[in-house]
C-alpha positions as CSV (number, residue, x, y, z in Angstrom):
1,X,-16.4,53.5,-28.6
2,X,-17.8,53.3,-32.1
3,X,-15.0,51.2,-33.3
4,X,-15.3,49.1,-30.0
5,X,-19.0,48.5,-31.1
6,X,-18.5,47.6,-34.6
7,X,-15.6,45.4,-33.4
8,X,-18.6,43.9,-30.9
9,X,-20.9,43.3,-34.0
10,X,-18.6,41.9,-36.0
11,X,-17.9,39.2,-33.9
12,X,-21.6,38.2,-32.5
13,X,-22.1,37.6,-36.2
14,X,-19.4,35.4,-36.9
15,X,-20.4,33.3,-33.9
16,X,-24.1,33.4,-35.0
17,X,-23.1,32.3,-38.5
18,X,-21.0,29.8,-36.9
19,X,-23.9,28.5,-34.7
20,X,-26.2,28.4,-37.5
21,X,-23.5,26.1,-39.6
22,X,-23.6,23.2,-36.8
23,X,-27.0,23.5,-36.4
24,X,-27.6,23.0,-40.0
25,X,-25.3,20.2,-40.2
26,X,-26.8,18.1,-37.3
27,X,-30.2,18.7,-38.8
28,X,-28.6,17.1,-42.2
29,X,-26.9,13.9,-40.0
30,X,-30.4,13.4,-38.6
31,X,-32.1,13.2,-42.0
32,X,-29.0,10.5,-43.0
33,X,-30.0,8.8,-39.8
34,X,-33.8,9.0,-40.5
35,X,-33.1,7.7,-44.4
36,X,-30.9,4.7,-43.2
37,X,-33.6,3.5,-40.9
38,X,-36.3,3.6,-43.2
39,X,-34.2,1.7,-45.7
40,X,-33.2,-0.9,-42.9
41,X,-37.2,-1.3,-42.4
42,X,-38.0,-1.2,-46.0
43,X,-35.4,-4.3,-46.4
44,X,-36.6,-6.6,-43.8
45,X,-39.8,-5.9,-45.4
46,X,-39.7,-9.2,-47.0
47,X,-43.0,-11.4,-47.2
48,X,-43.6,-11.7,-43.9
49,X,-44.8,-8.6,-43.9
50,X,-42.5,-7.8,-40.6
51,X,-41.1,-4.9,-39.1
52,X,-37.3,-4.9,-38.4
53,X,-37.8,-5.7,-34.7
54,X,-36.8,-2.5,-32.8
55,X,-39.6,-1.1,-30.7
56,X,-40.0,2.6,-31.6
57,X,-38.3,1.6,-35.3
58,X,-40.5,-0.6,-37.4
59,X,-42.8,-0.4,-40.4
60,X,-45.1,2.8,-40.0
61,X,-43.2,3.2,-36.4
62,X,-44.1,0.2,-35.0
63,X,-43.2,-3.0,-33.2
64,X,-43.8,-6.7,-32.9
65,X,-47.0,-6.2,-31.3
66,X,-48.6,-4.2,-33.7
67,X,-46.9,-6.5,-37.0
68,X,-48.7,-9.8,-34.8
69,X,-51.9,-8.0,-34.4
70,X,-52.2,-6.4,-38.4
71,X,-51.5,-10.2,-39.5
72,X,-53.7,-12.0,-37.2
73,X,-51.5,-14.9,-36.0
74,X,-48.0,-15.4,-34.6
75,X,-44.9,-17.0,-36.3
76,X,-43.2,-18.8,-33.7
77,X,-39.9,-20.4,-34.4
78,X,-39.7,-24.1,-33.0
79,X,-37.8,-27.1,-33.7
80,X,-39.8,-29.4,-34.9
81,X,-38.0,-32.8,-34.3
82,X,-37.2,-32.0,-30.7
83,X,-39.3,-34.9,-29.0
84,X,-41.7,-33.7,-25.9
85,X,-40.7,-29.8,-27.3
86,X,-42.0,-29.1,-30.9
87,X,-42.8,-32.1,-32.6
88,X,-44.0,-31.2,-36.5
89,X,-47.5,-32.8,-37.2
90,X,-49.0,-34.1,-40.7
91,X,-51.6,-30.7,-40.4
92,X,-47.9,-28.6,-39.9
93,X,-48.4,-27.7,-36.0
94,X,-46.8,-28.6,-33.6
95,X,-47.0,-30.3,-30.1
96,X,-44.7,-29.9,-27.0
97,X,-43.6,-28.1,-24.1
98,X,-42.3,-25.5,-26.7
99,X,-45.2,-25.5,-28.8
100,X,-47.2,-24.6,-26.5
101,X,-45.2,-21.8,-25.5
102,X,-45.5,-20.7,-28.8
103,X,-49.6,-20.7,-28.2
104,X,-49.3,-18.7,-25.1
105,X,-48.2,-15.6,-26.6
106,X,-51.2,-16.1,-29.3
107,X,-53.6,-16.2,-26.7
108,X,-52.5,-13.1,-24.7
109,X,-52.2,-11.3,-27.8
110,X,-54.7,-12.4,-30.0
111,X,-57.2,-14.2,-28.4
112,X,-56.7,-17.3,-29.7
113,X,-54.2,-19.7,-28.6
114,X,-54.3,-21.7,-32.4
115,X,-53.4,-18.5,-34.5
116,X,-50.0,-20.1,-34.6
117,X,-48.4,-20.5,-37.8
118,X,-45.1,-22.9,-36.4
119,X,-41.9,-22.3,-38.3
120,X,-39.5,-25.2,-38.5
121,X,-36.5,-24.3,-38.2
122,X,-32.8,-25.9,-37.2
123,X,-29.8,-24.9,-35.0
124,X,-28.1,-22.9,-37.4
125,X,-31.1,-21.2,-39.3
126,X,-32.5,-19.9,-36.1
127,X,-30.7,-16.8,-34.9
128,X,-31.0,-15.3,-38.5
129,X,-34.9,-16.2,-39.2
130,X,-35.5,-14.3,-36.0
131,X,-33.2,-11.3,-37.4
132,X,-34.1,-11.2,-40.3
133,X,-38.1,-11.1,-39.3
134,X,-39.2,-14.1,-40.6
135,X,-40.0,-15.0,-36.8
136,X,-41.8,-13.1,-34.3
137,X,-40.3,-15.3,-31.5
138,X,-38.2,-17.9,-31.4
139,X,-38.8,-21.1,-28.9
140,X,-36.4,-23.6,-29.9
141,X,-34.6,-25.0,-27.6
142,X,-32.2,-21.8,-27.4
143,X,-29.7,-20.9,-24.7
144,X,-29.4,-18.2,-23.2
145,X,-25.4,-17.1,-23.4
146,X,-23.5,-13.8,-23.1
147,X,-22.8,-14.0,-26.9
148,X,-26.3,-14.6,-27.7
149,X,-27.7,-11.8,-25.2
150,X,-24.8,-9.0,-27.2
151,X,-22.8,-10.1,-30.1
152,X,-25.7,-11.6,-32.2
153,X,-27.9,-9.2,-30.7
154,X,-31.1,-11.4,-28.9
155,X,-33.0,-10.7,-25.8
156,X,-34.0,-13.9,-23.5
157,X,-36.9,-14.1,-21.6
158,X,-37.2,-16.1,-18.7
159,X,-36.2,-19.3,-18.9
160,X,-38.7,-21.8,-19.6
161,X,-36.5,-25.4,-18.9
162,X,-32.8,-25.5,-16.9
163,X,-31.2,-28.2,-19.0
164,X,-27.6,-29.7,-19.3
165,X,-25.5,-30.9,-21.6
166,X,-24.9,-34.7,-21.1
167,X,-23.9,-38.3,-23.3
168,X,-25.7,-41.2,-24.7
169,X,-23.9,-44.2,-25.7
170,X,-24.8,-48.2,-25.4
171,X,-24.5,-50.2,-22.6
172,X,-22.5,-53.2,-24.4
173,X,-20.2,-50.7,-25.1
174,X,-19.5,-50.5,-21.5
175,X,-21.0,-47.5,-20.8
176,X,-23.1,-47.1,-17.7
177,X,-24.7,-43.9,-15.4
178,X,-22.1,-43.9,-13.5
179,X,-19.7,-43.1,-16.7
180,X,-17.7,-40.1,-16.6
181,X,-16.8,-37.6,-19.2
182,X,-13.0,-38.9,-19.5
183,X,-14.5,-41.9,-20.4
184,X,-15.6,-41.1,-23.6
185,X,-11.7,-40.8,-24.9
186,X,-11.1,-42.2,-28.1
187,X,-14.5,-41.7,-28.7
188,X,-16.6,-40.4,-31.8
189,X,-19.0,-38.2,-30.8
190,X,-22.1,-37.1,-32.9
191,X,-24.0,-34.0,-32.6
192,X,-25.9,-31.5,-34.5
193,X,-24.4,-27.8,-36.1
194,X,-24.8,-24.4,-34.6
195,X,-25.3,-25.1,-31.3
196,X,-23.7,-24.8,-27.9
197,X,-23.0,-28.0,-27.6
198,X,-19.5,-28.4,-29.7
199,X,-17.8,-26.3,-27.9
200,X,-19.1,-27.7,-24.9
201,X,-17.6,-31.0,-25.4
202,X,-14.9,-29.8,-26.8
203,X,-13.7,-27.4,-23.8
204,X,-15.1,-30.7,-21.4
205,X,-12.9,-33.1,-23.5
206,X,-9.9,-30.9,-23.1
207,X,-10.2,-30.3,-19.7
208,X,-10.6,-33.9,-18.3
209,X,-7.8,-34.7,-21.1
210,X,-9.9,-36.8,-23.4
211,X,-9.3,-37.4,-26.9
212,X,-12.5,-37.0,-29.2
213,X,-13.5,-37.1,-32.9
214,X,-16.7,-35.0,-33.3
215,X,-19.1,-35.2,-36.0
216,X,-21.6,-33.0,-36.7
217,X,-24.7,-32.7,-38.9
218,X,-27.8,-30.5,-39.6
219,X,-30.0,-32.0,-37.1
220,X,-30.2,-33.7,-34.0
221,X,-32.5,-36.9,-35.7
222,X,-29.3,-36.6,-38.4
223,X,-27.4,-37.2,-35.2
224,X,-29.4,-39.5,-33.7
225,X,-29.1,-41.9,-37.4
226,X,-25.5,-41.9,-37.0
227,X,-25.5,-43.1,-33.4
228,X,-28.2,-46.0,-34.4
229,X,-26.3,-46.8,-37.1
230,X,-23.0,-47.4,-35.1
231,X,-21.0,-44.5,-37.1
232,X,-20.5,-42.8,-33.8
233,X,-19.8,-44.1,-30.6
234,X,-21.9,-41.4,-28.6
235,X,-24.3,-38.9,-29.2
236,X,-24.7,-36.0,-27.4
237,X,-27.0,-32.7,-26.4
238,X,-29.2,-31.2,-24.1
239,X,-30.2,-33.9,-21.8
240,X,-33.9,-33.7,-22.2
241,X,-33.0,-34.2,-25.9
242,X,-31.4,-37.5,-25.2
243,X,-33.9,-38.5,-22.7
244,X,-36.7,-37.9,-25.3
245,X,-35.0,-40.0,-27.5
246,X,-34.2,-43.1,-25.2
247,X,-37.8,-43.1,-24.2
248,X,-39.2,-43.3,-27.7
249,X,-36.6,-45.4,-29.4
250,X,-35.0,-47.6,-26.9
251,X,-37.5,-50.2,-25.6
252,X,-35.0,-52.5,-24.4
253,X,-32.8,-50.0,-22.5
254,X,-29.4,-50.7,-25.1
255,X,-28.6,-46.7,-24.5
256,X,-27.8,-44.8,-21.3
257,X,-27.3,-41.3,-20.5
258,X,-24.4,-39.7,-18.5
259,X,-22.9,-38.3,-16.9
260,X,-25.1,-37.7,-13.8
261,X,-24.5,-34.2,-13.0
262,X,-24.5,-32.7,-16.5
263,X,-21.2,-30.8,-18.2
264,X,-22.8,-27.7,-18.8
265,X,-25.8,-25.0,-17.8
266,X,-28.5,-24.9,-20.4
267,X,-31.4,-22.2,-19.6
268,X,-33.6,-22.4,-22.6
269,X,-36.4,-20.3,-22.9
270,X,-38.4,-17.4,-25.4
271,X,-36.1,-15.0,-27.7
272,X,-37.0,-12.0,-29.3
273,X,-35.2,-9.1,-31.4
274,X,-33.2,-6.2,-29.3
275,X,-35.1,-3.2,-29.1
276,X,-38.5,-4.0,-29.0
277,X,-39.2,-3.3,-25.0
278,X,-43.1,-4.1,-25.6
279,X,-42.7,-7.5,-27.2
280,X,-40.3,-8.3,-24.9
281,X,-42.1,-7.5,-21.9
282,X,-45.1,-9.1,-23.4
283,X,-42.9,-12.5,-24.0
284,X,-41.9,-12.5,-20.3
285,X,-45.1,-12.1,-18.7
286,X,-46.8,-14.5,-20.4
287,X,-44.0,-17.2,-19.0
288,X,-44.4,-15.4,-15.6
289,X,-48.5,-15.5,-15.7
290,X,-48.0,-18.8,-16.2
291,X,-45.6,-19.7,-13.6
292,X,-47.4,-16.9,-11.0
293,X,-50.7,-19.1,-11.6
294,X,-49.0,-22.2,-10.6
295,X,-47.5,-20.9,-7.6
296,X,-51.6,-19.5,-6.6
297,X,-52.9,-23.0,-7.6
298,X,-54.8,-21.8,-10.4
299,X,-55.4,-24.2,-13.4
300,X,-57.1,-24.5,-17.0
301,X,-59.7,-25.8,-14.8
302,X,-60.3,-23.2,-12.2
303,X,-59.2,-19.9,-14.2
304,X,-62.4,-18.7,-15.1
305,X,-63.5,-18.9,-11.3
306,X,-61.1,-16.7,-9.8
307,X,-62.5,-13.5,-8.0
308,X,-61.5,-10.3,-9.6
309,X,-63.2,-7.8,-7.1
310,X,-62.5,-7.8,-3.6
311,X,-66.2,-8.2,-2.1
312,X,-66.1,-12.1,-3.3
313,X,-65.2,-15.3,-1.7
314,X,-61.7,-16.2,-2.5
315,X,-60.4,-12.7,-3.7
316,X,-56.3,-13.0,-4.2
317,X,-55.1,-9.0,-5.4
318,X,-52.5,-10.9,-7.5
319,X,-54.6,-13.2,-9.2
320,X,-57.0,-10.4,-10.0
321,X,-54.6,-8.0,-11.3
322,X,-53.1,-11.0,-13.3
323,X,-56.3,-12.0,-15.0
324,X,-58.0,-8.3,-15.4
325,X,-59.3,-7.0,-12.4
326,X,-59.1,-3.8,-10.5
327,X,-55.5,-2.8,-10.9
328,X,-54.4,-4.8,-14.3
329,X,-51.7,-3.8,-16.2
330,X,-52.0,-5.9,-19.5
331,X,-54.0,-2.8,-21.3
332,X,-50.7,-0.8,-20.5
333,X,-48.5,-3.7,-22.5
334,X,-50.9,-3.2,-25.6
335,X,-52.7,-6.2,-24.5
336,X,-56.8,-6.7,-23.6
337,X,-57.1,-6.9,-19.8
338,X,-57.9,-10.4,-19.7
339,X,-54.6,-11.7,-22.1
340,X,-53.3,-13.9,-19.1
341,X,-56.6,-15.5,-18.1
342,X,-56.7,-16.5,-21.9
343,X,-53.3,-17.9,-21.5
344,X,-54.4,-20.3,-18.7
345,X,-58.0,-21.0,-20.0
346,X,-56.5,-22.1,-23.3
347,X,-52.9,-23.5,-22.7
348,X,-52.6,-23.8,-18.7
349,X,-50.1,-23.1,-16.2
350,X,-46.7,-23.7,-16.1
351,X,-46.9,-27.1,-14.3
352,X,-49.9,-28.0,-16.6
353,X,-48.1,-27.7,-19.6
354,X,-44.5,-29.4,-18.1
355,X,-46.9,-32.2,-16.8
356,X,-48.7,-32.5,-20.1
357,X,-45.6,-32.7,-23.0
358,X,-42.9,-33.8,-20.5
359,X,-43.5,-36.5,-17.9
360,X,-44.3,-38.8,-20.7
361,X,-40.8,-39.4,-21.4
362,X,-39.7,-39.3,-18.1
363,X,-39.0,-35.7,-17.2
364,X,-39.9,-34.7,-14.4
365,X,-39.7,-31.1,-11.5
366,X,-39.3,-32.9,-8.6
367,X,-35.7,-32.9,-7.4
368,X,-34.1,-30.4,-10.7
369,X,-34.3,-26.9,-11.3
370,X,-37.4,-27.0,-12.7
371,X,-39.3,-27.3,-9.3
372,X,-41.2,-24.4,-8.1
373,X,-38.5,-21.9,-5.7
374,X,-40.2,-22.9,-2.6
375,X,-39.5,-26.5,-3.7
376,X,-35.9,-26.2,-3.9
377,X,-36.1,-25.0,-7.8
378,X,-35.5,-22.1,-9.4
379,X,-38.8,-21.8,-11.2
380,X,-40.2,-18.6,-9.8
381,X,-41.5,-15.0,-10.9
382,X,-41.5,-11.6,-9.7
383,X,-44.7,-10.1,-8.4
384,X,-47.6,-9.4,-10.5
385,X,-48.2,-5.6,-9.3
């Protein structure tokens, strides 16, 4: 029985000691893991001051949010020669339907829809501005692919513009509207670097069994030089980028822009870092407050007039959740409880600031995907509640 015992002992202690040895040893891993992080923090650490974009895994254990607000203004990442969408002023702001944007998240998060500082950047220094933290968002004319959303490691919020990829060429060329993608064979095609666009017309020109010589450059206005110039035969992008451009450079309607239907899906809206759940959820709400007030009719205008108890005239639950009232979630994003009424009072809603920096170069909702849902569009948000 004694000998049984001791036999007992003897092995309870082995297991213990072996128990203790694992335990040890994940401890140890965890302290690697703990190390690597804070030297993948301490290296984006650059002058921006930014953390390394993961939610729970920043400077000091912080996000986005909390980088934005210690610094007082947002970086936002915009073109800057993209006409209607960020347009680079003499002062270095911006104007557009991206640029303002841009201002939308400063005024739910700070306050203040002018503590922008605007970043200009092009198609192939985006992605790693953002990464890298230079960026706190980046509204640039981005689409939203499958690559984007996992290799390169972005998150999309909702999209902001449904574009398409089409052509410009000149009408004594013998283009027309009704020109088709096999007729640009032969063709040389200009367009800028880094963006979805080559392969686009690439794959098209393949398919419909088109020959093509593509150039590309930095920019798009690179682009656009070559195609005034008469090195290329065609230019081509995002058709709201072409249409911008035919409106402000071609008085005597020498360009037009086709195909009709366009060769490609382009849904272009906010991006932000992986792993930062707040600042993401902070970048989609503000595109859904503003959306969310269109649908209710609410403007720049009318914002500050909107009921946020139920005893007054006019009370809509939504609306008052939405702008701060009884029921608000904002203070639970890390926001004040009014961030979304700012966004209205000092940008607008969505069809204020589409209206605004778009119709004047003859874009337009009615008719495209950019009409509200109930209009036959696809412009819509979930429910504020």
């Amino acid at each position: 029985m004694i000998k049984r015992l001791a036999v007992l002992l003897a092995v309870l202690a082995i297991v213990a000691t072996a128990c203790g040895g694992t335990s040890e040893t994940e401890d140890t891993t965890a302290t690697t893991v703990a190390a690597d992080d804070t030297t993948a923090t301490t290296a984006g650490s650059t002058d921006t001051a930014d953390d390394d974009g993961g939610g729970d895994v920043g400077q000091g254990g912080e996000g986005t949010l909390a980088t934005v607000l210690a610094r007082g203004k947002l970086i936002c990442g915009v073109s800057g020669t993209a006409v209607a969408f960020s347009e680079t002023q003499p002062d270095g702001s911006a104007t557009g339907f991206d640029a303002d944007y841009c201002r939308a998240v400063a005024a739910a998060v700070l306050g203040d829809a002018n503590a922008v500082e605007f970043r200009a950047l092009t198609a192939a220094e985006r992605f790693e501005a953002l990464k890298n933290n230079e960026i706190d968002v980046l509204i640039r004319n981005t689409t939203w692919t499958q690559s984007r959303d996992t290799d390169i490691g972005l998150d999309f919020a909702p999209t902001t513009f449904y574009d398409g990829q089409q052509i410009m060429g000149r009408r004594d060329k013998g283009f027309t509207e009704d020109s088709t993608l096999a007729d640009v064979d032969g063709a040389i095609l200009c367009t800028n670097a880094g963006t979805t666009t080559e392969k686009n017309i690439s794959e098209g020109a393949q398919i419909v069994g088109a020959t093509i010589t593509l150039e590309t450059v930095e920019t798009f206005p690179e682009a656009m030089e070559k195609f005034k110039a008469g090195t290329c035969d065609l230019v081509t992008t995002d058709g709201s980028g072409l249409i911008g451009n035919k409106a402000t450079q071609d008085a005597n309607d020498e360009w037009v822009v086709f195909p009709r239907a366009p060769i490609s899906k382009e849904p272009l809206g906010p991006v932000v870092r992986q792993n930062d759940s707040q600042w993401f959820d902070i970048n989609r709400w503000v595109v859904f407050a503003t959306i969310i007030a269109d649908e209710n009719g609410v403007t720049s205008a009318n914002a500050a007039d909107q009921p946020l108890v139920d005893t007054e005239d006019g009370y809509r639950p939504e609306i008052a959740r939405l702008f701060g009232g009884e029921g608000e979630l904002q203070t639970k994003m890390g926001l004040n409880a009014d961030a979304f009424l700012q966004v209205i009072l000092q940008v607008g809603n969505y069809d204020e600031i589409f209206t605004r920096n778009l119709n004047p170069v003859g874009l337009f909702r009615e008719g495209t995907f950019n009409a509200p849902f109930n209009e036959g569009g696809m412009i819509f948000a979930p429910p504020a509640r």
